[in-house]
C-alpha positions as CSV (number, residue, x, y, z in Angstrom):
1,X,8.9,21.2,-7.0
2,X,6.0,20.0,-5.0
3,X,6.9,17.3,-2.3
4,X,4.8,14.2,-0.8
5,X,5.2,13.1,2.1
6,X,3.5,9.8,3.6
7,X,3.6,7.6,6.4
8,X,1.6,4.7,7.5
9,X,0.9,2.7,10.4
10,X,0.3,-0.8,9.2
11,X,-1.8,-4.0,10.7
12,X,1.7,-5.8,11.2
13,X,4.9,-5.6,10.9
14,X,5.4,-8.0,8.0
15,X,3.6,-5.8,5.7
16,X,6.2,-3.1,5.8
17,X,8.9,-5.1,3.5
18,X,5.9,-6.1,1.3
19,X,5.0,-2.5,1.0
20,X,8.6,-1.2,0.9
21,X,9.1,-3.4,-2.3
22,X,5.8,-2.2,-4.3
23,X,6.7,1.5,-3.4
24,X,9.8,1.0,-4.6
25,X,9.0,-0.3,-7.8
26,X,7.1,2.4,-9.0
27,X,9.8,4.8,-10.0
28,X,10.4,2.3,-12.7
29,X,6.6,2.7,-14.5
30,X,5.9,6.3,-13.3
31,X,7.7,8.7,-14.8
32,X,5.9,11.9,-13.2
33,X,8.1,10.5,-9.7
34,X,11.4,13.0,-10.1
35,X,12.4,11.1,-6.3
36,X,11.3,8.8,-4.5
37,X,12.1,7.5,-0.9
38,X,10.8,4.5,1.3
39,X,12.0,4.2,4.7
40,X,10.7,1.1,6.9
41,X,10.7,2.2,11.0
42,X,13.0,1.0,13.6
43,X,12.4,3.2,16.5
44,X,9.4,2.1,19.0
45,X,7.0,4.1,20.8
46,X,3.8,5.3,20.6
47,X,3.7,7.9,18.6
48,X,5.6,6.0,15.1
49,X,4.4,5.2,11.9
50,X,5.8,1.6,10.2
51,X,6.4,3.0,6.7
52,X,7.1,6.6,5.2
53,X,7.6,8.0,1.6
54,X,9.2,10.9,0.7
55,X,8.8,11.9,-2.9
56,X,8.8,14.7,-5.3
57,X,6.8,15.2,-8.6
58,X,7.2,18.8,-10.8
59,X,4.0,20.1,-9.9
60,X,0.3,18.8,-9.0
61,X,-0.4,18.0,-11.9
62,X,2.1,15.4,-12.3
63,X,1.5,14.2,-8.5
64,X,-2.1,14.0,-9.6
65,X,-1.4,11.9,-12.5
66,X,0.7,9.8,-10.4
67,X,-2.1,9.1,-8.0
68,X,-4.0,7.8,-10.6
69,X,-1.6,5.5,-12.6
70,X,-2.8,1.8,-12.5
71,X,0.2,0.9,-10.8
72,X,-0.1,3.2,-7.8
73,X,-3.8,2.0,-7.5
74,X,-1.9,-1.7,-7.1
75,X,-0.2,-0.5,-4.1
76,X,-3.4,1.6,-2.6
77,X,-5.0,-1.4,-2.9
78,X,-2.9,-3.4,-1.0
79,X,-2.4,-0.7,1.7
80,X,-6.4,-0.9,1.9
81,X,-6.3,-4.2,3.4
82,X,-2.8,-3.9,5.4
83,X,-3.0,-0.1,6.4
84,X,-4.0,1.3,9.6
85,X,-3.5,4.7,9.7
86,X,-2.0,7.2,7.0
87,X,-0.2,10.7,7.2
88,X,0.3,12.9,4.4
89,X,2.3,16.4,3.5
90,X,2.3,17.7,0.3
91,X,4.3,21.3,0.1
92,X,5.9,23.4,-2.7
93,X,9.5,23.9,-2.5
């Protein structure tokens, strides 16, 4: 099982919901997604992110034909023009 892990800091804090919603859809169109988790941030500080994703896919190769799907490239898009900022993790469990 290989997790992915991402979090963003976003231009505002509207975007999150937006973002929240298209992430969220995806598990619906992707079948390679075996979880899938969006989490919008509450806490403040300095060191936060807006939005994370928690997800797990079989293997790379399925992650890889995730990141490629046309509707993951909808939401990279949109990140391109709202994002900040991103953080990823990807690890085998």
């Amino acid at each position: 099982m290989l997790k992915h892990i991402v979090m963003w800091r976003l231009q505002s804090q509207p975007h999150a919901a937006q973002l929240k919603a298209l992430l969220e859809a995806l598990p619906m169109t992707i079948a390679e997604i075996e979880s899938f988790e969006v989490g919008v941030n509450f806490a403040e500080g300095d060191a936060v992110c807006d939005v994370v994703l928690v997800s797990a896919f079989a293997d790379l190769e399925a992650l890889a034909r995730y990141r490629v799907h046309p509707d993951h490239q909808k939401v990279v898009q949109f990140l391109a023009d709202v994002s900040k900022e991103r953080y990823v993790v990807d690890y085998m469990t």
